[in-house]
N, C-alpha and C positions, 0 to 999 in steps of 0.2 A: 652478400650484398642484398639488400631490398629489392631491385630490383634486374637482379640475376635471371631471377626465372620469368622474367615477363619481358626487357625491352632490347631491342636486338642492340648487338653491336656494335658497337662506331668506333672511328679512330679515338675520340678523346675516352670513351670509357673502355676502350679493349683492356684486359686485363694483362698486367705484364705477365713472363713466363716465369716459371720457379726458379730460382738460382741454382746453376749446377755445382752440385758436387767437387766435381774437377777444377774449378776454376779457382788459383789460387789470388789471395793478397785483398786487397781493400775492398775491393769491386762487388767478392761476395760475402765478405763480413760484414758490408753497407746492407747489403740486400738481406739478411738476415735480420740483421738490427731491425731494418724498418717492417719485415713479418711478424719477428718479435712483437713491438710496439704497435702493429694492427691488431696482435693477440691481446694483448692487455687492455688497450681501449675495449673492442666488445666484452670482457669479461669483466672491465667497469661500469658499461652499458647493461650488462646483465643482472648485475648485483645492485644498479639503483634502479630494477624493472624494465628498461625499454623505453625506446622513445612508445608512449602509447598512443592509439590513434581513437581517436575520440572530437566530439564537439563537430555541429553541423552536418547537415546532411551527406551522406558519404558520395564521394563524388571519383572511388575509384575504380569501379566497373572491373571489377576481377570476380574470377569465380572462385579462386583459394586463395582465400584473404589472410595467411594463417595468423598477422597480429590484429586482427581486427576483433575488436570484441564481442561477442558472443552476443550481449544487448546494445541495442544502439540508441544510446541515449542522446536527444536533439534538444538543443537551447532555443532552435528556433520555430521547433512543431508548437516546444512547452508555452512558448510565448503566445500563438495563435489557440493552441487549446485554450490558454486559461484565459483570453481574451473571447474568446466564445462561449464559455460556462459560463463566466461575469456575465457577459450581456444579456444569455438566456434568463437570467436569474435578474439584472441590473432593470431591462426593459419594462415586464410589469411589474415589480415592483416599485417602481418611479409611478406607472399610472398610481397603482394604489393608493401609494402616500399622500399624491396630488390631490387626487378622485376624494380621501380623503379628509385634507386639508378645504377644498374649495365642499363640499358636500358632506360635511359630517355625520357622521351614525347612520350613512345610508345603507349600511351593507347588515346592519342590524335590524333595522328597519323592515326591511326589503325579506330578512329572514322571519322576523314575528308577523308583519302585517303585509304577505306579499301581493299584487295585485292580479294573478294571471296564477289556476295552476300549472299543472305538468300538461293537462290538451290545450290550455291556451285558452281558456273562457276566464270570464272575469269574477272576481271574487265580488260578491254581494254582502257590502260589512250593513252589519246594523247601525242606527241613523239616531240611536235615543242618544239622549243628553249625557248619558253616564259615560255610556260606551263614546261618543267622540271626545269628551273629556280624557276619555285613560287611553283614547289613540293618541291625544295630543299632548300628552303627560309623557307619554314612551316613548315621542318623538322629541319631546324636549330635553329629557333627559338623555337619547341617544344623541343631540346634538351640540348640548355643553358641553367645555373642557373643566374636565376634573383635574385634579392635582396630578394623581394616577396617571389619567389616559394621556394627559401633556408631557407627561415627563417621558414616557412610551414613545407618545409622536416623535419626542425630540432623537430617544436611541435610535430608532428606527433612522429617520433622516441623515441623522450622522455616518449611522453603519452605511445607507445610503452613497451617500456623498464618498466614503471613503472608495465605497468599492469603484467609483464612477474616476475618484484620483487614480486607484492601479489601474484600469482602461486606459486611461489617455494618456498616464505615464508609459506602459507598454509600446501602447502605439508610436508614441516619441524616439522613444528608444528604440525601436525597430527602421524607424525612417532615418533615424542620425548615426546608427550601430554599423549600418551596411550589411545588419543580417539578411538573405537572400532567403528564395525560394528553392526548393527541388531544382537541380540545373538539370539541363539536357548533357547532355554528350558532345561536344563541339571541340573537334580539333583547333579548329583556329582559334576561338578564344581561347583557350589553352595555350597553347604557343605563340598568341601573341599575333599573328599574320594573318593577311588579308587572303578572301578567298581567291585572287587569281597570283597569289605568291608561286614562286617557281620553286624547284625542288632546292635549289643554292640555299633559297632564304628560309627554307622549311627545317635545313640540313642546320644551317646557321641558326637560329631560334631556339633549336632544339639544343644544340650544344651551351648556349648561352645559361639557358635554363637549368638543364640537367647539370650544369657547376653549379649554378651558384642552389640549387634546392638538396645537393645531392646527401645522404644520411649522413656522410663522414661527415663533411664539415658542416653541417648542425644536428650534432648532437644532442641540444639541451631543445633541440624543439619537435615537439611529439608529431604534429601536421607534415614536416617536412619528407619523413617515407611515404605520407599517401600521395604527395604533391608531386614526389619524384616519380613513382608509377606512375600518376595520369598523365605527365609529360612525356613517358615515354610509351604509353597508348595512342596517345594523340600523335606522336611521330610514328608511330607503327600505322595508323591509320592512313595516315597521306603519301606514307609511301612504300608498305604490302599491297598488293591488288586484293588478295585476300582477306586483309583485316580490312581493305578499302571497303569491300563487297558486302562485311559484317555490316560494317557500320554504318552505308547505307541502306541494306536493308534492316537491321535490326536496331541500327543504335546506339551499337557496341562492335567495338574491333572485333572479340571473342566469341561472336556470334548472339545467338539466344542466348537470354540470362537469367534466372529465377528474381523474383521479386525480392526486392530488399525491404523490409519493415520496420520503418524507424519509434522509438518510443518516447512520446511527448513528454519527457521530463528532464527536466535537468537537468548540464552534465554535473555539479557537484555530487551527485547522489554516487559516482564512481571512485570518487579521488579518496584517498585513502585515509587521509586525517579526518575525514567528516565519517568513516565506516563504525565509527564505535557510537555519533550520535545516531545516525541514523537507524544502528539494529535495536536501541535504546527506544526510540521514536515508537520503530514498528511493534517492540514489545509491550512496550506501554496501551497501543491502539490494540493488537491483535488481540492480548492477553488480558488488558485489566479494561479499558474502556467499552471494547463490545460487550465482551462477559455483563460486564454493570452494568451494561443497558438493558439486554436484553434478561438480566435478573429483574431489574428495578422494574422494567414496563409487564415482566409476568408475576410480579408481585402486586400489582395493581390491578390487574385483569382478569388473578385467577380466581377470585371471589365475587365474581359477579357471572349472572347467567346469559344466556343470548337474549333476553328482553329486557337488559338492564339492571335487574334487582339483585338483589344482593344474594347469594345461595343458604346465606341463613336467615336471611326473611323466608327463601322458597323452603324449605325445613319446617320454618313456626308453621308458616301457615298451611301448608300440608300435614302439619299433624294436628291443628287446633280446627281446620275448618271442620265440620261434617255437615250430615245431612240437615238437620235443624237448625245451621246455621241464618239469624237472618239481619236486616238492615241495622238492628238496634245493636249486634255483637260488632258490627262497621267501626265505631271509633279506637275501639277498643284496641281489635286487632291491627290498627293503626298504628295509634300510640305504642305499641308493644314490636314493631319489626323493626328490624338492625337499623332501616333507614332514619328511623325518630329516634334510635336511643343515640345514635350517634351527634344526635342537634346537642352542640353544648350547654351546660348548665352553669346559671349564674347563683352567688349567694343569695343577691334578691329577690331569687325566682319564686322562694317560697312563700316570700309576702307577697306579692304581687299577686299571686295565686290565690290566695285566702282574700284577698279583696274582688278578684274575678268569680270567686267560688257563690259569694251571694247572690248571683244572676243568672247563674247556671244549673239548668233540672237537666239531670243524669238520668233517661229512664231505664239501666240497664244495672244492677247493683257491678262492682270494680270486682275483677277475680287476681288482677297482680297491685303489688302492692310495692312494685318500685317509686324512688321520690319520679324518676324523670319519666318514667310510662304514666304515673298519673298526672303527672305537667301536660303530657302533651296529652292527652285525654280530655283534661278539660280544656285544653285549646280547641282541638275538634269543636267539643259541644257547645262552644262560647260562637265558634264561627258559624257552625248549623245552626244557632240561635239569633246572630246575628249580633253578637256582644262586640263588635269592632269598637267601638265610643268607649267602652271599661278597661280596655288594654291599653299597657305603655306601649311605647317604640319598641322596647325590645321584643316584649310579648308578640307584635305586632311581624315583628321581623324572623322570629320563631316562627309564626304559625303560616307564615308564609312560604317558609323552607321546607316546611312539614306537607306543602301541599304541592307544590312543585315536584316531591316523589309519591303523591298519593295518586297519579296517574299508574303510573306504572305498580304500582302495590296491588290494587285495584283492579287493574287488569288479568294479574296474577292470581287472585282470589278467583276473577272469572272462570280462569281456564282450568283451574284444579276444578272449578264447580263442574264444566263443563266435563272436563275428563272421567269426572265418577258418574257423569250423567245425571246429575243432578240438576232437575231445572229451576226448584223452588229456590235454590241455594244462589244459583247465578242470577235467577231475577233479582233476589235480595241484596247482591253485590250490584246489581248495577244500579239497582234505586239509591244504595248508600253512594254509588258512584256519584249520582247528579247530584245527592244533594251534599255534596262539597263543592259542585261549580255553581250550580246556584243558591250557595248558603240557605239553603229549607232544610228545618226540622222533618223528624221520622213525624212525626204529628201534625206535620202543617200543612193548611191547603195550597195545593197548585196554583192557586190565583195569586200566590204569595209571589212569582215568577214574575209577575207582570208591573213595568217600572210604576215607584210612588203607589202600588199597592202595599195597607197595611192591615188591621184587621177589624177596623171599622170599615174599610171599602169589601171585604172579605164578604165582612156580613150583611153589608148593604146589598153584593150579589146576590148573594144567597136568601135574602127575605124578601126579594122583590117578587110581583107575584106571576113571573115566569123565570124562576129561578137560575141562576147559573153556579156551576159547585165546580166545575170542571175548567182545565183549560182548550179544550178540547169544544167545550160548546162557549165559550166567550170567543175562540177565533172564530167560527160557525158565524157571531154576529155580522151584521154590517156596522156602517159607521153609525148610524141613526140610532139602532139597539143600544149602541156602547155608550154611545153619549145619554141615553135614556137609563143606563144602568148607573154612569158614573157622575149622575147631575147635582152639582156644586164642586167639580175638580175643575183648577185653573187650564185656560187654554195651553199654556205650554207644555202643562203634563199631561193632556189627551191627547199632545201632537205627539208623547213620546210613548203612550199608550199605542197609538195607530201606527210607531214607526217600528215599536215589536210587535205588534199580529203582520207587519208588511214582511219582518224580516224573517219570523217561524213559519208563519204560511202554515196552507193547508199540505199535510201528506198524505198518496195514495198508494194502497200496498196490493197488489192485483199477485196470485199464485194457481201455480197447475200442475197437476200429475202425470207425467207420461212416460212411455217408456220406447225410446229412440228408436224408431223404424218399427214399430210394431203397432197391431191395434188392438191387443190385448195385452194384459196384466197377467203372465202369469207366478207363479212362487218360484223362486230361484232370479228372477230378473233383478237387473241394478234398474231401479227406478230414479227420476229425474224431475226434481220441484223446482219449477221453472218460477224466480220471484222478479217482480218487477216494483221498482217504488217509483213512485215517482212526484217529484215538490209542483205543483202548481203555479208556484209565486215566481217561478224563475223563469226565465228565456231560455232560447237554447245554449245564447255562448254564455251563460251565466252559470257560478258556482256557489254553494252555501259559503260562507265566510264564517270566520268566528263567531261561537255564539252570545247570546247577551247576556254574560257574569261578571258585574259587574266588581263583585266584591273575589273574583279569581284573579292570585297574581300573575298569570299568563294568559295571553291568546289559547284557545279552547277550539278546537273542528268538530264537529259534529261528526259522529259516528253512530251505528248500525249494528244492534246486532241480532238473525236472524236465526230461530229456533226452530226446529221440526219435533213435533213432543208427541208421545203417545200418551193421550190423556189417560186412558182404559190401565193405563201398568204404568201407575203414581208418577203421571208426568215423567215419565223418561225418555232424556232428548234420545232422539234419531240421531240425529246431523244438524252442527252449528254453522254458522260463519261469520266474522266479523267484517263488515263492507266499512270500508275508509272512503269510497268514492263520494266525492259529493259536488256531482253535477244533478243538472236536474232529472237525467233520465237514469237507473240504476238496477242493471241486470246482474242474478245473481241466481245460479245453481247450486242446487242440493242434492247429492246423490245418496240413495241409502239401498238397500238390498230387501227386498220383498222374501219374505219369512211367514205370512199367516193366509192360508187360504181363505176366501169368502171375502165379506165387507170389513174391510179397512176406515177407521176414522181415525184423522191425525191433524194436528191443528196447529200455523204457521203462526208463532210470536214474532212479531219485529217489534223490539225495544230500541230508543234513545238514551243514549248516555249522557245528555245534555240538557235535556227538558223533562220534568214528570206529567204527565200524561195526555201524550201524544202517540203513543203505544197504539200498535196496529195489532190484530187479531185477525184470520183468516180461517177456515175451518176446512175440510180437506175428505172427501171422501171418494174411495176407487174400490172395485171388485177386483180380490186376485184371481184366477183358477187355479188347482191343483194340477199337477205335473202331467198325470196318467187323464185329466179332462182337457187337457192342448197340448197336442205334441209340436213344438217347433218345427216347422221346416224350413230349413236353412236351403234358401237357390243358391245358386253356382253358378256363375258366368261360364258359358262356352270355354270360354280362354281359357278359365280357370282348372275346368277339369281336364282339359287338354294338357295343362302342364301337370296335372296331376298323374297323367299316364305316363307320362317323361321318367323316364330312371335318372336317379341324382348322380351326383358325379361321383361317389363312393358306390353306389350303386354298378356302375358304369366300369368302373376298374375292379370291383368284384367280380361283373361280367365278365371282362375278358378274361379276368383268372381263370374263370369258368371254364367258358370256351378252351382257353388253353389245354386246362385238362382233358377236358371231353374230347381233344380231337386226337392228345395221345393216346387214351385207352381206346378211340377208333383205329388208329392206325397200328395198336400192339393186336386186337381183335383180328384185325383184317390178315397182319403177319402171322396171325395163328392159325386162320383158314388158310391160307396161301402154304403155312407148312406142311397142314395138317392134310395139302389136294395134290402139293408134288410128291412125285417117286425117292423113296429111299435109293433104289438101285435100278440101273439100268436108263435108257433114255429117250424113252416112250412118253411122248405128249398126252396134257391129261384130258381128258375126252370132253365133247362139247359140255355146254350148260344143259343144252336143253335134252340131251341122252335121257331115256329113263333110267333109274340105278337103283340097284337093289339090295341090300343089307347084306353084306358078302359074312358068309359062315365061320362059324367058330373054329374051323379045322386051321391048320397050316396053310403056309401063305404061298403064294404062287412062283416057283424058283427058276419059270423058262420066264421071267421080268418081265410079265404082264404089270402096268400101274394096277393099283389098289385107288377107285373113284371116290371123292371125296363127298359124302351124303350129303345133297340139297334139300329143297321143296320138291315135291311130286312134280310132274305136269300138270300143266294145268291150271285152276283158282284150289289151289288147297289154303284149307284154312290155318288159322297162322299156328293154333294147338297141335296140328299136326305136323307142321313145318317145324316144331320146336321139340315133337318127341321123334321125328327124324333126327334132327340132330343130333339129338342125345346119345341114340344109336349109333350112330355112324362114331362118335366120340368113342362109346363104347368098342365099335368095332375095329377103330383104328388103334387103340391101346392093346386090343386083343392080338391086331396083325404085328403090330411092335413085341409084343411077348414070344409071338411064333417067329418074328425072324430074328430074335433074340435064342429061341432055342434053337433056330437053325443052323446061325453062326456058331 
């Protein structure tokens, strides 16, 4: 019976006794029969599996459960689990979609053109007419619905909405189900009676119960054995003092009981006609859907480097850059890496081409000769020229994809320049850098940067008779100068003139040499190039903003980047660094290792990768001394060498090995003078320490059992040379007396 080993005994379940033997006629042929027929029932019960116990949180407080199953699968955890995943996932993504619907293309927005960086100062965008034109272009087109983007909102929404139907159907179903919580342990809801019931109605409840739940007669219902236990815990509880005493203090009639751990899923996943979908299910996820995933997403990932580009772009141009590389080889090696060959090609690309080719001066003669490395080639030089009006859309939508990975290409060229130490070669990559954001030719002036300049204002700068050639000395102007330079331009294009000198501003490049906690330079030190920039035009909570490229199709940050060159040994950088920061104040160290004794000159490049020439130049000189002309001394805090004198803790346990030893070969020492000072025979004390003694003779030993005195120090300060070839003697002389009472014996 189920619950044989847990609930005690009563009149209505006492079990009858076995039928004897002896007893003849009906009485025990009846009583067979119906053992018989107890036998048969469980061995029907056994062969359709058991009543199993399953479903809801188990509510029978046993400590050997033996049909309880192994995992405890709850319908009512799975219900609250997956009512909590939803909503984790349900809650912002309802803002989203909202946030989205009411505020459109703000989250893209917000990503191109954000207002505040990572310290929380405010981005300073430039003010000219172009530049708020293409903010206001990116924000219109973030915030119409495309065919695309609407039809997206709408999955989205939907899947939405669906997931928001299983929540509140959950919910529903849980409040009209009567599925419950974790119960407590509670005799009287169990049985039904009130807490001040008397033992009659506890005795009566219990019997009630325990028929109509009991295994035998329901069979076909799996709940009905665990039901029957807790009815009969629950009547062990109210009337053992014992189980009383568990279950007040513990909780449970059976005392303390290990934690029971229910698993939030479903009981289907156990029943046994769903086990063949279900190992189907699991095979299919464990075996073919991660596998594919995680094939598919390292097939995607394993061809590109940690800076984005592709590793056979890093390839070309590690084997094509060298040292005499410079801005004019730029388009080239553009057109020619994985990123451009992969831009598709159209049939009409090649006419299209040959109509762009008449407006385009190549000054570099072409070394590859594929159709699509020369397409985009002259796409380059049509944009460095500024041929946008001669390209169709498509051309137009080409060379816009071609530039969107010329950041990162570009960058890449840098670092190989920088890695071989090459400084002419990285200057040369970053000039060809900027002038892809500011569509300038290798041949054109700087002034060409500045909005509604073209190259009669170029030349009007430059023939006037305090010339300006540079951009570098038109920002220098005031407003008075500029307007004196550029007299006959319309007022709206000097307000856009004046709102990019507002927005490049002056930059100031301040650098130092030193080296940390010292006041000399000498050779072997890591020396320290303290660089400071800093923009003029800004405030404190103020940051650079995108720069003014107008013909770039993305937002542009202004970047830095900072060279320590030995001009004396062919410009070979020291130490680079690329500074991303752009606030207005920008510290920036450079560490390199002092290697030349005497006078040191080294000269700080800070180039823009944004603007041509506003290029800072610094120039750098320090004495080193040689090794053996300043000897370092390094101080030492007190403390310091105080723990210095400290034995470590290996130290420490080798010591007392030490000691160990040392105190056995004192105490084997000391047992050897001790044997070597008492009497072999006889038993005569041995005579004081301070006795004089004197080296007893080579003859035979003394047989009326005089001791033989064991040789010390002399009286007296004898010296210790002496005290040790006494000894020696007395050694001698005590092997001697052992040989004579050896021949005496």
């Amino acid at each position: 019976r189920a619950a044989g080993a847990f609930a005690p005994r009563s009149p209505a379940l006492r079990a009858r006794p076995a039928p004897r033997r002896d007893l003849p006629g009906r009485a025990a042929r009846g009583r067979c029969k119906s053992r018989d027929a107890g036998r048969r029932r469980r061995r029907r019960r056994r062969r359709r599996g058991g009543p199993e116990m399953s479903g809801g949180f188990r509510d029978s407080f046993t400590k050997e459960d033996t049909k309880e199953d192994l995992l405890g699968y709850d319908d009512t955890a799975f219900y609250y689990f997956m009512i909590t995943i939803l909503s984790c996932v349900a809650l912002p993504w309802t803002l989203s979609v909202v946030s989205s619907l009411i505020f459109p293309g703000q989250a893209k927005l917000q990503k191109e053109f954000p207002k505040k960086n990572g310290f929380g100062c405010t981005y300073h965008y430039c003010q000219t007419s172009d530049m708020v034109a293409k903010v206001d272009e990116a924000r219109r087109k973030a915030r119409s619905w495309t065919k695309a983007s609407f039809s997206f909102w709408l999955f989205k929404a939907g899947l939405l909405i669906s997931i928001w139907i299983a929540i509140l159907s959950t919910v529903v179903y849980l409040r009209t189900s009567g599925q419950k919580e974790i119960n407590k342990f509670d005799p009287f809801v169990i049985l039904d009676v009130a807490p001040e019931a008397t033992n009659r109605q506890i005795k009566s409840a219990y019997r009630r119960l325990s028929l109509t739940y009991h295994p035998d007669k329901n069979p076909d219902d799996p709940l009905a054995a665990s039901r029957f236990i807790q009815i009969s815990k629950a009547y062990a509880a109210l009337t053992d003092e014992v189980a009383r005493r568990n279950w007040e203090k513990y909780g449970n009639p059976d005392g303390p009981q290990t934690t029971k751990v229910g698993i939030g899923l479903p009981r289907f996943l156990l029943e046994k006609e769903n086990n063949l979908h279900i190992l189907i299910s699991f095979f299919l996820v464990i075996i073919i859907v991660v596998p594919v995933t995680f094939i598919c997403y390292y097939n995607r990932t394993k061809n590109f480097a940690a800076n984005g580009v592709l590793i056979e772009t890093l390839q070309f141009l590690g084997y094509y850059i060298n040292e005499s590389c410079r801005a004019k080889m730029g388009p080239e090696l553009l057109a020619a890496c994985a990123e451009s060959r992969n831009i598709p090609t159209r049939p009409t690309d090649n006419q299209q081409i040959k109509k762009l080719g008449g407006f385009v001066i190549e000054h570099k003669k072409r070394v590859f000769s594929l159709p699509v490395v020369a397409k985009n080639q002259y796409l380059v030089w049509a944009h460095m020229q500024r041929r946008h009006h001669h390209m169709s859309l498509e051309l137009r939508s080409d060379i816009d994809e071609l530039l969107r990975h010329s950041m990162k290409v570009t960058q890449a060229m840098i670092e190989i320049a920088c890695m071989r130490e090459w400084f002419a070669t990285a200057q040369a990559m970053i000039e060809f850098r900027r002038c892809l954001v500011q569509a300038l030719d290798i041949r054109s002036s700087q002034l060409l940067q500045i909005p509604h300049f073209n190259e009669e204002w170029v030349k009007q700068c430059s023939t006037d008779r305090n010339p300006v050639t540079t951009l570098t000395e038109f920002l220098e102007c005031d407003a008075e100068r500029r307007k004196a330079l550029l007299y006959g331009m319309s007022a709206d294009k000097f307000a856009d003139v004046d709102a990019f000198c507002a927005h490049v501003g002056q930059v100031e490049v301040k650098a130092e040499i030193t080296v940390e906690d010292e006041g000399e330079i000498v050779v072997g030190d890591v020396a320290t190039c303290t660089v400071r920039l800093c923009r003029k035009h800004l405030r404190e909570d103020e940051a650079m903003g995108p720069v003014h490229a107008p013909l770039y199709p993305e937002p542009k940050i202004e970047e830095w980047w900072f060279f320590l060159v030995e001009e004396e040994d062919k410009k070979r950088i020291v130490h680079f660094e690329r500074v991303l920061d752009n606030g207005r104040l920008v510290e920036e160290q450079l560490r390199f290792q002092v290697t030349r004794p005497g006078k040191n000159n080294l000269v700080l490049h800070a180039l823009c990768d944004s603007y041509a020439g506003i290029d800072q130049r610094v120039e750098l000189h320090f004495d080193a001394l040689a090794e053996d002309e300043h000897k370092r001394e390094l101080p030492a805090h007190e403390e310091d060498m105080d723990l210095d004198l400290q034995p470590t803790l290996f130290q420490q346990w080798m010591g007392d090995l030490g000691r160990g030893d040392e105190s056995e070969e004192e105490e084997e020492e000391e047992f050897a003078e001790n044997d070597a000072g008492s009497p072999r025979r006889g038993g005569a004390s041995p005579p004081s320490a301070k006795a004089p003694t004197s080296p007893p003779s080579a003859g035979g030993g003394d047989k009326a059992g005089n001791s033989r005195r064991s040789p010390t120090g002399s009286a007296g300060e004898d010296a210790p040379k002496e005290a040790g070839d006494h000894h020696r003697k007395g050694e001698e002389s005590a092997d001697d007396d052992d040989d004579d009472d050896d021949d005496d014996d």
